[in-house]
C-alpha positions as CSV (number, residue, x, y, z in Angstrom):
1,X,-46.6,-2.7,3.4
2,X,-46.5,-4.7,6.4
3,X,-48.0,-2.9,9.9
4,X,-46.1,-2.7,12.8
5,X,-48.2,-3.5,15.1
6,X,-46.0,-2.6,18.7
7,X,-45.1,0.6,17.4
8,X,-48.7,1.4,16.5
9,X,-50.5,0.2,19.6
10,X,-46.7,1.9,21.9
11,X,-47.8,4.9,20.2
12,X,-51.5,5.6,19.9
13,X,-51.9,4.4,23.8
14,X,-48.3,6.5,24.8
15,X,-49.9,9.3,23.1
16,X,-53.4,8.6,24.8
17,X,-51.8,8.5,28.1
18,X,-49.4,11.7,27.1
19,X,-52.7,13.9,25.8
20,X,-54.7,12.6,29.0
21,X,-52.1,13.9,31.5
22,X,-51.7,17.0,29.5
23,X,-55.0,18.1,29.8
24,X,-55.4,17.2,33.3
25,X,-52.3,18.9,34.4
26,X,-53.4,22.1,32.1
27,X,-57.2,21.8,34.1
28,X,-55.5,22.1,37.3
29,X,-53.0,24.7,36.8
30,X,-56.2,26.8,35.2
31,X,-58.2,26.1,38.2
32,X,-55.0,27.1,40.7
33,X,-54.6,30.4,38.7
34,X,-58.7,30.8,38.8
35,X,-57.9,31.3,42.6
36,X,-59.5,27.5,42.9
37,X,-62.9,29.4,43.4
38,X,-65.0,27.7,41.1
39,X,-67.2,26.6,43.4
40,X,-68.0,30.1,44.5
41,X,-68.5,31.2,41.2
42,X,-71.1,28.4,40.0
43,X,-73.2,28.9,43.5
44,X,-73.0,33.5,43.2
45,X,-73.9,33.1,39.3
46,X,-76.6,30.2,38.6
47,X,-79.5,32.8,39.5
48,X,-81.4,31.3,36.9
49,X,-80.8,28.5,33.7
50,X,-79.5,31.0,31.4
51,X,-76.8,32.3,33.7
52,X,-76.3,28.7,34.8
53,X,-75.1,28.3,31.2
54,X,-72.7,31.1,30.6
55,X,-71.3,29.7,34.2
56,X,-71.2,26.2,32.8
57,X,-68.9,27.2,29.6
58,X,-66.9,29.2,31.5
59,X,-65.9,27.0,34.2
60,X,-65.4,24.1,31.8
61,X,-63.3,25.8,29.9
62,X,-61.3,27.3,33.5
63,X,-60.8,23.5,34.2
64,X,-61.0,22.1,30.6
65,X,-63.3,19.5,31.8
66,X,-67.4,18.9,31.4
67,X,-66.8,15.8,33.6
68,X,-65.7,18.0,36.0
69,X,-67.8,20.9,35.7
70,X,-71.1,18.4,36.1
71,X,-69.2,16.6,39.4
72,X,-69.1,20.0,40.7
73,X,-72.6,21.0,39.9
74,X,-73.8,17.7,41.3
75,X,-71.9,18.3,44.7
76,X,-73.9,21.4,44.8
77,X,-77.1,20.1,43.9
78,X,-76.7,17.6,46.9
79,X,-75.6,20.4,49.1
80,X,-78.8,22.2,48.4
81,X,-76.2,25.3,46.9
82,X,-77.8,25.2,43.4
83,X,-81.7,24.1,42.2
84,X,-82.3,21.3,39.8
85,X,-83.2,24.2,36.9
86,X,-79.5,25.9,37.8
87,X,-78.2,22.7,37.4
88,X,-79.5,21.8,34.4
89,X,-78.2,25.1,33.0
90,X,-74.8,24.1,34.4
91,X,-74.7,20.8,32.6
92,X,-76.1,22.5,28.8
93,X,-73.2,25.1,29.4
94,X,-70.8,22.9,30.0
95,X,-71.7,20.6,26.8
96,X,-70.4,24.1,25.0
97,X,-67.8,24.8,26.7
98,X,-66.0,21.4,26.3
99,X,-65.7,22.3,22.4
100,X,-62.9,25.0,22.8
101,X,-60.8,22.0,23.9
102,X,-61.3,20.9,20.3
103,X,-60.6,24.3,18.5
104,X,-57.6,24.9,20.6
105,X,-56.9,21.1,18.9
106,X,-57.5,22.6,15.6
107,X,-54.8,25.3,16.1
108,X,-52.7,22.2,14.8
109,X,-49.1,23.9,16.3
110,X,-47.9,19.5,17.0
111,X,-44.5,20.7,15.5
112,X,-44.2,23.3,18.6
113,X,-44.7,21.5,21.3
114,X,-41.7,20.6,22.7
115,X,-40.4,24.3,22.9
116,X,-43.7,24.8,24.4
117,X,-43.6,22.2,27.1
118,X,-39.8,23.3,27.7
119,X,-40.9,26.8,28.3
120,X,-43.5,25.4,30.5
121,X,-41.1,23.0,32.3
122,X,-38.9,26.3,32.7
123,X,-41.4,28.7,34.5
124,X,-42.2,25.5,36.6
125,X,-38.7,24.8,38.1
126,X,-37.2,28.2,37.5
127,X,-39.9,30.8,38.8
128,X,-40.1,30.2,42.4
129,X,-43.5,32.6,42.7
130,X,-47.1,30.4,42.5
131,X,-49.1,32.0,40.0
132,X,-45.8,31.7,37.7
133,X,-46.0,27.9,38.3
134,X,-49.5,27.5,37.8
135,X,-48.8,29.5,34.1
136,X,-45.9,27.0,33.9
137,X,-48.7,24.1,34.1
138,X,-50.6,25.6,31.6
139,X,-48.5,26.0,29.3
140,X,-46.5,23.1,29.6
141,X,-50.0,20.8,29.4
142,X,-50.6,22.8,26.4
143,X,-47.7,21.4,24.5
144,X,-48.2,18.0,26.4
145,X,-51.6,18.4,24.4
146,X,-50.3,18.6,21.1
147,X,-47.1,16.0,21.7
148,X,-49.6,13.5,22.8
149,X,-51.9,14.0,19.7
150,X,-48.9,14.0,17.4
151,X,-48.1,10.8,18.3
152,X,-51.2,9.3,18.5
153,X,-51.4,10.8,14.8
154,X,-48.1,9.6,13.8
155,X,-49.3,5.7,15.3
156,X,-52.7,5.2,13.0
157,X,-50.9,6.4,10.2
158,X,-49.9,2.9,8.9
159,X,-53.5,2.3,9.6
160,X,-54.2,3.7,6.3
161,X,-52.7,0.5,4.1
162,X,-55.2,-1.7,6.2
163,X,-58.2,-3.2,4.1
164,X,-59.7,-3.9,7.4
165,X,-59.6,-0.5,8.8
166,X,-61.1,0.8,5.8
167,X,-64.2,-2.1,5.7
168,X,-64.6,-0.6,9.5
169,X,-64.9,3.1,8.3
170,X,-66.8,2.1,5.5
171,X,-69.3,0.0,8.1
172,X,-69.5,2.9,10.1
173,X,-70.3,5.1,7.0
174,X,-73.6,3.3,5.9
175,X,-75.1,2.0,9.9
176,X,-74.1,5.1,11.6
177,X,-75.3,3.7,14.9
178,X,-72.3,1.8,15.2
179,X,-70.2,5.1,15.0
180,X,-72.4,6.4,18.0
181,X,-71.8,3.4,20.1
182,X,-68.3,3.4,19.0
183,X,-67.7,7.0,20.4
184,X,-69.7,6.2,23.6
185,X,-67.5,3.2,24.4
186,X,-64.6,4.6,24.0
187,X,-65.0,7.8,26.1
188,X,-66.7,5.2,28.3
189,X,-63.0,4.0,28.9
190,X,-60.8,6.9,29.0
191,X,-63.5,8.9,30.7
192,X,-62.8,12.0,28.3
193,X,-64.4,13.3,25.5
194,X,-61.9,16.0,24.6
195,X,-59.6,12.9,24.2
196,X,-62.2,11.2,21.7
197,X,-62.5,14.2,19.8
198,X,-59.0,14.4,19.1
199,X,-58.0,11.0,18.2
200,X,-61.5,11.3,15.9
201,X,-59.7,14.8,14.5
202,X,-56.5,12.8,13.9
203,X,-58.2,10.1,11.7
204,X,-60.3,12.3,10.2
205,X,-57.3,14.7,9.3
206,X,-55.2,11.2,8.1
207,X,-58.7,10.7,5.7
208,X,-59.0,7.6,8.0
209,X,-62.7,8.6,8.5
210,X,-65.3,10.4,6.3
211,X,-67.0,13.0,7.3
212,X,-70.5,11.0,7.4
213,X,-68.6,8.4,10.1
214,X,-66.8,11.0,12.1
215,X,-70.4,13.0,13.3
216,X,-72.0,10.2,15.1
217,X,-68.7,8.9,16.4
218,X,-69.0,13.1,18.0
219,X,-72.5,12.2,19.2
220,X,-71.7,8.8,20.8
221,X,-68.8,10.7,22.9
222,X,-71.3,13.0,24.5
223,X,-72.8,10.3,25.5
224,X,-70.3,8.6,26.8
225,X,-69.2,11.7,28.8
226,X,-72.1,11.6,31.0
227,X,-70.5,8.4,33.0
228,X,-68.4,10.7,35.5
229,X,-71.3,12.5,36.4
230,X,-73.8,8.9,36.9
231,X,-70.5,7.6,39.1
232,X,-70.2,11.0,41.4
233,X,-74.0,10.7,41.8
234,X,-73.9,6.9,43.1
235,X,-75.1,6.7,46.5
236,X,-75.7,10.8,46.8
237,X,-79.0,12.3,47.6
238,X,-82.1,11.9,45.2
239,X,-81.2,16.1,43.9
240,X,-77.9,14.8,42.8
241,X,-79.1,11.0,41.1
242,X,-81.3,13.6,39.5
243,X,-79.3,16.2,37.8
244,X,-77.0,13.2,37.0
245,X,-79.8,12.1,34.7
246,X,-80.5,15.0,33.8
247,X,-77.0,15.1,31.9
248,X,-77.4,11.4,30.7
249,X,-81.1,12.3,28.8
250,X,-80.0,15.6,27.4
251,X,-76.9,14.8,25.8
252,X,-79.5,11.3,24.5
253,X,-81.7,13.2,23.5
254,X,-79.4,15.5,21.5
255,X,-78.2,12.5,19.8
256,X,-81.4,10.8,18.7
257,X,-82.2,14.7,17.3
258,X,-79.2,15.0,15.2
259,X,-78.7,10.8,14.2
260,X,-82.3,11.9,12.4
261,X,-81.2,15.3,11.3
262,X,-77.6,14.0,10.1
263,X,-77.8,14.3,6.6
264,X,-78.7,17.9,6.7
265,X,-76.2,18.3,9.3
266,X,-73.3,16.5,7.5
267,X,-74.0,19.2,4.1
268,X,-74.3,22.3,6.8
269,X,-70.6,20.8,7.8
270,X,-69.1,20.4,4.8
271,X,-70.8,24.1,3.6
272,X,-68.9,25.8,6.4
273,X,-65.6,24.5,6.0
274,X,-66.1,25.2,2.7
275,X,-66.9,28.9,3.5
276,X,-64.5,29.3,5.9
277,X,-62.0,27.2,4.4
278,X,-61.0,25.1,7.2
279,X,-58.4,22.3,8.1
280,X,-59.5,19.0,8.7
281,X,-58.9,19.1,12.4
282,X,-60.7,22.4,12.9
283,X,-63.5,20.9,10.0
284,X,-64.6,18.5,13.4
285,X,-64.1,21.1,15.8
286,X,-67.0,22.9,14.0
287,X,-69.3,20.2,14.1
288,X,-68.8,19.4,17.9
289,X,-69.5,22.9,18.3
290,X,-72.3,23.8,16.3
291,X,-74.0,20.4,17.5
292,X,-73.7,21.0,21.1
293,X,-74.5,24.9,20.9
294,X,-77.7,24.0,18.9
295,X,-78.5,21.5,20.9
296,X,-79.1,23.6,23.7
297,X,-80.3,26.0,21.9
298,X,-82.8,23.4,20.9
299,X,-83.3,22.1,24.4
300,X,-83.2,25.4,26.7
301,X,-86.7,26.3,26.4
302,X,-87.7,22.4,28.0
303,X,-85.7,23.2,31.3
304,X,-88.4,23.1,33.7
305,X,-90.3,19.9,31.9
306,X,-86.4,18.1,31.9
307,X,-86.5,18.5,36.0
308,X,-90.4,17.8,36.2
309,X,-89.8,14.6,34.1
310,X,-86.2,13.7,36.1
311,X,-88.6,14.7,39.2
312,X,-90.9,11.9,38.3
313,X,-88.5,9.4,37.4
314,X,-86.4,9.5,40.1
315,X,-89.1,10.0,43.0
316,X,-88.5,10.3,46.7
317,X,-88.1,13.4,49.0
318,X,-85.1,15.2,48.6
319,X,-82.8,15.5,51.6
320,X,-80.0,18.0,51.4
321,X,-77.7,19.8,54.0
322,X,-79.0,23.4,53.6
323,X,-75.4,25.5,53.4
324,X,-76.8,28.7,52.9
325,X,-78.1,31.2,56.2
326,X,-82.2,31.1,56.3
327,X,-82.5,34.2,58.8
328,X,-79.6,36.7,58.0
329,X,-81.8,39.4,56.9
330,X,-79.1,43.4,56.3
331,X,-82.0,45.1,56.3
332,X,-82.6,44.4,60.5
333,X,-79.1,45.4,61.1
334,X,-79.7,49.5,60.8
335,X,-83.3,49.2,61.3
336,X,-83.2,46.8,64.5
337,X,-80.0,46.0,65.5
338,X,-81.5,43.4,68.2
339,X,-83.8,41.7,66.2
340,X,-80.6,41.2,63.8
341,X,-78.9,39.9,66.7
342,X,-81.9,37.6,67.5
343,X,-81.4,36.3,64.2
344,X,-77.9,36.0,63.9
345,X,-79.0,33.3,66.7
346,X,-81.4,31.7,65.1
347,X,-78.6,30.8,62.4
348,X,-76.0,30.1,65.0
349,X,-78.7,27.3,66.4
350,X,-78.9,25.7,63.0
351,X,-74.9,26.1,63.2
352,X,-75.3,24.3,66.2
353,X,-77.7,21.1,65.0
354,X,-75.8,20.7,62.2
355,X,-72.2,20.3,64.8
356,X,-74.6,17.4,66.4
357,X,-75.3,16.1,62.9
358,X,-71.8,16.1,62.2
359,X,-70.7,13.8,65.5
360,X,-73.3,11.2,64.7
361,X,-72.4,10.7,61.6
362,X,-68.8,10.9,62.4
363,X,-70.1,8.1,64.9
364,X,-72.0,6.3,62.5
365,X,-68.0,5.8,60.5
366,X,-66.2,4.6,63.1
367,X,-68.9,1.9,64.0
368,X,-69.8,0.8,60.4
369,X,-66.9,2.2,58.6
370,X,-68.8,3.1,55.7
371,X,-67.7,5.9,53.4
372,X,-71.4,7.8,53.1
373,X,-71.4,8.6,56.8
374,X,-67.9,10.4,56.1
375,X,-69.5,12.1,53.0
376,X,-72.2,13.5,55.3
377,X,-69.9,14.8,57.5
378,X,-67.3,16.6,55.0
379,X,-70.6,18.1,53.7
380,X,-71.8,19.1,57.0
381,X,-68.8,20.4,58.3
382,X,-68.4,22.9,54.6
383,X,-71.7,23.9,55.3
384,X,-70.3,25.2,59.4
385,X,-67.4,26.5,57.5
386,X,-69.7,28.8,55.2
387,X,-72.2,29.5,58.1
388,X,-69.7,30.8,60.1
389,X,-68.1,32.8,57.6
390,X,-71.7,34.7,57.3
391,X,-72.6,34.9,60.6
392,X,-69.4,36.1,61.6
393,X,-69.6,38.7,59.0
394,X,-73.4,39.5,59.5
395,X,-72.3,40.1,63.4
396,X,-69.7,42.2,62.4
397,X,-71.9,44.9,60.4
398,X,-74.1,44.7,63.8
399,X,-71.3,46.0,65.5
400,X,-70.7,49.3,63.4
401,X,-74.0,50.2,64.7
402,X,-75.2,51.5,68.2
403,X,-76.4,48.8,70.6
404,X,-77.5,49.0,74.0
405,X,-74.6,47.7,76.7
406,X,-77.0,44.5,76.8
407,X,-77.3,43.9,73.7
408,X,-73.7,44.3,73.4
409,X,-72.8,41.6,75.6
410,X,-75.3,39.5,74.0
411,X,-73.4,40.3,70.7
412,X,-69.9,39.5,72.0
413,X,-71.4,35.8,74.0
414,X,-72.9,34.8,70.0
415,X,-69.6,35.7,68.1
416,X,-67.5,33.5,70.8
417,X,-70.1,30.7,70.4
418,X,-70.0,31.0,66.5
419,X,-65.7,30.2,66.9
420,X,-66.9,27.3,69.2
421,X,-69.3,25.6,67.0
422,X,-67.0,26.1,64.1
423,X,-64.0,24.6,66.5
424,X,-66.5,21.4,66.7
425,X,-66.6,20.8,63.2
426,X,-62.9,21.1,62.7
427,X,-62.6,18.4,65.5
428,X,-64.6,16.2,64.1
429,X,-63.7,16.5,61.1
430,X,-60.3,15.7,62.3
431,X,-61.9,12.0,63.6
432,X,-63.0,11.4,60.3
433,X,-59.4,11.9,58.7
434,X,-58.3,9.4,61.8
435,X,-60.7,6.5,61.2
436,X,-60.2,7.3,57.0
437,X,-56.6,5.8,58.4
438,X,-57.8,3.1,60.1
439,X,-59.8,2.2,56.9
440,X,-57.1,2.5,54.5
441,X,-54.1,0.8,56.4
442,X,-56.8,-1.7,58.0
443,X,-55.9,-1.1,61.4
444,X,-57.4,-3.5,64.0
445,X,-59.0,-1.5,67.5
446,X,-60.0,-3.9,70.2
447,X,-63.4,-4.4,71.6
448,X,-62.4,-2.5,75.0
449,X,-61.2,0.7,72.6
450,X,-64.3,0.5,70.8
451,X,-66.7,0.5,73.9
452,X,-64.3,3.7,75.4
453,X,-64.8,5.5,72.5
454,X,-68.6,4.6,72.2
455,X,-69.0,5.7,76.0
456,X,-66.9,9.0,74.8
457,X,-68.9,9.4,72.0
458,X,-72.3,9.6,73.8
459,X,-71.1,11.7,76.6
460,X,-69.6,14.2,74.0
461,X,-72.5,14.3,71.7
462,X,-75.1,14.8,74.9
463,X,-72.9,17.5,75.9
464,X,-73.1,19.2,72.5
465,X,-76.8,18.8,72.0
466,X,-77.4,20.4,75.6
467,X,-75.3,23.2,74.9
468,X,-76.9,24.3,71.6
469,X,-80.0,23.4,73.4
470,X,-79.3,25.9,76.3
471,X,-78.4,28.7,73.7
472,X,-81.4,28.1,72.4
473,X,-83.7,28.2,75.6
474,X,-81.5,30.7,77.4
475,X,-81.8,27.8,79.9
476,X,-79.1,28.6,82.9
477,X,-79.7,25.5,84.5
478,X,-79.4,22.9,80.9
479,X,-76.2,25.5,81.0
480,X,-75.3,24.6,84.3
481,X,-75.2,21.0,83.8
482,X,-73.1,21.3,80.9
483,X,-70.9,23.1,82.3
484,X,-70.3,20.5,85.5
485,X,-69.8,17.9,82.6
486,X,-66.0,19.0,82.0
487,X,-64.8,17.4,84.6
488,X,-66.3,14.1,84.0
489,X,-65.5,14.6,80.1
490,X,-61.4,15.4,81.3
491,X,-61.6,12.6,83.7
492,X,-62.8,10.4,80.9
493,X,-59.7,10.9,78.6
494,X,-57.5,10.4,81.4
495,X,-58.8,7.2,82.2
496,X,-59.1,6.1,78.8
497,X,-55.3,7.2,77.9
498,X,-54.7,4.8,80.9
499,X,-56.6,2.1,79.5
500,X,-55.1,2.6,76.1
501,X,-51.2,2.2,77.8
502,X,-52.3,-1.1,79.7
503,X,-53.8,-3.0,76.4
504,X,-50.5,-1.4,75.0
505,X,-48.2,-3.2,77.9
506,X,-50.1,-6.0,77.2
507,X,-49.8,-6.7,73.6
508,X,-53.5,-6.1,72.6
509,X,-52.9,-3.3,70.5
510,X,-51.0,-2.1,67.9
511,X,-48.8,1.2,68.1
512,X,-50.5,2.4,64.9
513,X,-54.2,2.1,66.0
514,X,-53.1,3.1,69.4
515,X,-52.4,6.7,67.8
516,X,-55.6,6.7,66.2
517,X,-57.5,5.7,69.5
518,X,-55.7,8.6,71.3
519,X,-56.4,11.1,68.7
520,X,-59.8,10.3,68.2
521,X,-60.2,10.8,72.3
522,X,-58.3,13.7,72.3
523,X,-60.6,15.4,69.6
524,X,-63.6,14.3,71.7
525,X,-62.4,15.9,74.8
526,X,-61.5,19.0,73.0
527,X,-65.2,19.2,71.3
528,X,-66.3,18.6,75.3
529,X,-64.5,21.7,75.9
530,X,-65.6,23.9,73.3
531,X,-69.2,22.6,74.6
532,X,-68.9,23.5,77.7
533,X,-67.5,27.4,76.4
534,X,-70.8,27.9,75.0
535,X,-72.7,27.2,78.3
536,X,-70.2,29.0,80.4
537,X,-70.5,32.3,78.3
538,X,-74.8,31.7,78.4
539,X,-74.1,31.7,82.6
540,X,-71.7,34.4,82.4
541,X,-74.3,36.7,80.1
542,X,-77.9,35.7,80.0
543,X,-79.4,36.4,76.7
């Protein structure tokens, strides 16, 4: 019988595309109805490796995603959220909790999913509340699942008749390497390994594959999995390049210990689907499960000599943007209220360097225009968001307490320079949106907008630093001269509008980038302001 070779290829990659969208859009509708708090959950629960695997399968299988669940964990890492042992926790956990997209694979219920996805499609469009919808996505990715395998399926059928396809499976049969190197390059590609697995349970359940091909074609897509987490850690700090490899050598590692072990491993297989008299789809779904459980079972106790040996590979000192407070201590609140105020400071000062941080490196964009210096700043402007959530709280248990009328006062100046600070980052956060617009529609600003917002720039982050400086030193007269800056700061924005309108008259500017020059000043002069709050409320109350 002659192969049709359109249909095949419309097929298996319609099907690919259909299964990948699927379990994206499923991922994402579980993470919506999570409450989108994964984040919270990896940093409250990592206390140690073990935990950081039960958090690792449970969040991959939230977002249905290892890739995702290692990005994550790697963001934290660089953020200084999570240790390089948590991590590696994470990343083991996550290996696990990947397999329960290939048992829900194994459920085999292909000839429902298009009622499925039509109930899905229904609670979608016809439910108007949110966590309706985000049940709607889930349930109409899960039938997008099993539509998109189906027809993947349905396309290597005619495979089958091929004498080529069968020398290949063969091949892979008796040098088992190339199935490993098979698997890796193709979830390489597609950057899934849920999406290998199942086109590997579709030939295997089509008897396109033997058993003995299909288990190092699972090994090879572990491998291959670990390229989304070597791409998020590209260019991020020396923690982050290291849990990266941390991911890459254990799931290696794993492989070289079962390619040796495969024999054994192939008859324990076979024995259990036996046993339990399993389907061909869930006969795979098995073996990717029992591999990567055992092989954390296997590599657990090694933890601390993986991140001593990741430690030594990838030298240099680690730099990471601290998001957690150092100095808010509950047990000073009922025992000394002002020492818990005093500290409460100490935190709002590290609030306060990393709003300066922030500005330089929102500098550093607009002058070089490269994306790092924008990274920084997203990160330093989560960790002001998080800081001033527990300050903010820590000060508000200080006030159910009794407090002298000074300390009082003192209380009431920190909380309104917490808002402050937090306004900062918000601002310049808001520049970095701005010059991400520039970037992308490669908007043009002229020499003279460039050295106005340079001049800006340094005025605004002086002002800044001799603010947080003046909290810091109770210094009235630093305070003082911050606060005589907002005229010059206001004058500076007028003139500069002014400027902006002439070059405008005179054809040297575009309307677009004008926008963005305006906004960016606008921001600038508001984080001037919020500046010159802080030393106003340090002359108002002396603390």
């Amino acid at each position: 019988m002659e192969v049709n070779w359109q249909e095949v290829i419309f097929q298996f990659l319609g099907g690919l595309g259909i299964f990948l969208f699927a379990i994206k859009y499923m991922g994402d509708g579980l993470q919506k109805a999570a409450g989108d708090r994964l984040r919270a959950i990896l940093d409250r629960f990592t206390t140690n490796p073990f935990m950081g695997v039960l958090v690792g399968i449970i969040v991959t299988v939230l977002i249905q995603s290892s890739s995702g669940t290692t990005v994550i964990t790697v963001g934290l890492v660089s953020a200084g959220f999570m240790t390089l042992r948590q991590a590696i926790g994470v990343i083991m956990g996550a290996n696990i909790g990947t397999t329960v997209t290939a048992f829900i694979i194994g459920l085999d219920v292909g000839a429902y999913a298009l009622p499925i996805m039509a109930f899905g499609a229904f609670l979608i469009f016809f439910i108007p509340k949110a966590k309706v919808k985000n049940l709607g996505e889930v349930v109409f990715g899960f039938g997008g699942l099993f539509l998109g395998l189906e027809l993947m399926s349905d396309g290597m059928k005619p495979l089958r008749t091929l004498e080529a396809f069968s020398d290949i499976t063969l091949a892979m049969s008796e040098h088992s390497l190339l199935g490993v190197v098979a698997g890796t390059i193709f979830t390489l590609v597609v950057q899934s390994s849920s999406a290998t697995v199942g086109i590997l349970q579709g030939l295997y359940a089509e008897d396109l594959v033997t058993m003995k091909a299909a288990l190092p074609i699972l090994f090879g897509d572990n491998i291959g999995t670990t390229i989304t987490a070597v791409l998020a850690a590209i260019g991020a700090s020396v923690a982050a390049r290291r849990a990266a490899a941390t991911h890459v050598l254990f799931n290696v590692v794993g492989t070289v210990v079962f390619m040796l072990l495969l024999i054994p491993f192939t008859a324990y297989v076979e024995w259990i689907s036996g046993v339990l008299n399993l389907e061909s789809k869930m006969q795979i779904a098995f073996a990717h499960g029992s591999f990567n459980i055992a092989n954390t079972i296997l590599q657990f106790p090694f933890i601390g000599a993986w991140a001593y040996f990741v430690t030594k590979m990838i030298p240099g000192e680690d730099v990471t943007i601290e998001y957690k407070p150092k100095h808010l201590d509950p047990r000073f609140i009922a025992q000394s209220p002002a020492v818990a105020i005093g500290q409460a400071k100490e935190e709002i000062i590290r609030m306060g360097d990393f709003s300066v941080q922030g500005l330089h490196e929102s500098f550093e964009y607009l002058k070089t225009g490269q994306k790092k210096h924008a990274e920084t700043a997203y990160q330093i402007e989560d960790a002001i968001n998080n800081l001033d959530r527990k300050i903010t709280d820590y000060l508000v248990e200080v006030s159910s307490v009794t407090v002298s009328p000074a300390e009082s006062a003192r209380h009431v100046m920190l909380m309104d320079s917490v808002r402050d600070i937090e306004r900062i980052g918000d601002h310049f956060e808001n520049i970095i949106e701005l010059i991400d617009l520039r970037e992308t529609n490669k908007l043009k600003l002229t020499d003279d907008a460039m050295d106005d917002l340079t001049e800006m720039f340094t005025l605004t982050i002086e002002t800044v630093e001799k603010a947080i400086e003046s909290l810091d030193k109770n210094d009235t007269s630093l305070a003082r001269t911050v606060s005589e800056k907002e005229d010059l700061i206001d004058n500076m924005e007028r003139r500069f509008r002014k400027n902006h309108i002439l070059r405008l008259n005179e054809g040297n500017c575009s309307a677009q980038a004008g926008m963005v020059f305006v906004d960016i000043v606008s921001n600038l002069e508001r984080i001037g302001d919020h500046a010159v709050n802080i030393a106003e409320a340090i002359l108002g109350k002396h603390i």
